[in-house]
N, C-alpha and C positions, 0 to 999 in steps of 0.2 A: 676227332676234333673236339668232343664233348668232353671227353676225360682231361685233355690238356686245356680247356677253358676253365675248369673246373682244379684242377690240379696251381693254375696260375693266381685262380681267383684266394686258393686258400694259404699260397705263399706271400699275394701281395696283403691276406688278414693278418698272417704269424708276424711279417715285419711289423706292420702298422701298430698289431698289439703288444710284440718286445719293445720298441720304440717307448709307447704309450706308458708301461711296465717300467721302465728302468728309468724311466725322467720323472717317475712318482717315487719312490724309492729315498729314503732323507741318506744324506750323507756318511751316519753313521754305521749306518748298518750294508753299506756296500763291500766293506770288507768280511764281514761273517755272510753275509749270502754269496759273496763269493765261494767264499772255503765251502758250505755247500754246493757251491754248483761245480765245484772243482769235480766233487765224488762223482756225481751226478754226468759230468762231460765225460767220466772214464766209459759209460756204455755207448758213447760217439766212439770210441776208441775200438771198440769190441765191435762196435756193427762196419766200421770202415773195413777191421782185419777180415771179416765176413764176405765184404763185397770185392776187396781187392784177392781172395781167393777164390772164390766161388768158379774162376774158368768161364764162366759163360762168356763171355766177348773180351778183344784187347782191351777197346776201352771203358768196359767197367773197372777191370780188375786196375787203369793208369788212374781212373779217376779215384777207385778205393783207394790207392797208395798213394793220391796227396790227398785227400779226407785222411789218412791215416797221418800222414804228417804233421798236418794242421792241426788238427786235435790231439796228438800229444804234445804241441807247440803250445796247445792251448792250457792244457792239463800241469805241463812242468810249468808255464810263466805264473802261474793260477798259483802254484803250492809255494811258487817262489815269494811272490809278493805277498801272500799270508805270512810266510816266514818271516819276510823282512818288518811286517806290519807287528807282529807276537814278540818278535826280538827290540822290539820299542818300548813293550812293556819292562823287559826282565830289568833289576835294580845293577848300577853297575857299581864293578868291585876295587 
């Protein structure tokens, strides 16, 4: 009971402080901290294919496989919309 008080107390910190994190953040620079965090979300990617084979119970390995989902959902929207945001740049012909 002490691990999961404790384990809750430090998910309801991590939201409170992405929250906090991302409404301080100016406008401009939400698209390049993206494209960082693009790279950065591919080792969600890498720990979900971990947990969805590891074998130890059914449902770890259903819950790895939509963590695996989601997070390349997250990784391709992520590369897509930098795309789209760099292709605003190039001069047209």
């Amino acid at each position: 009971m002490e691990q999961f008080v404790l384990l809750i107390s430090l998910f309801v910190l991590a939201v409170y402080l992405g929250i906090e994190l991302i409404t301080k953040v100016p406008p401009t620079l939400h698209t390049p901290l993206m494209s960082g965090c693009n790279a950065i979300s591919g080792i969600t990617v890498v720990g979900a294919l971990l947990a969805s084979g590891a074998q130890s119970s059914t449902l770890a390995s259903t819950l790895g496989f939509i963590a695996l989902v989601l997070a390349t959902i997250n990784v391709v929207g992520g590369f897509w919309v930098t795309h789209r945001m760099l292709s605003m740049f190039k001069k047209r012909g």
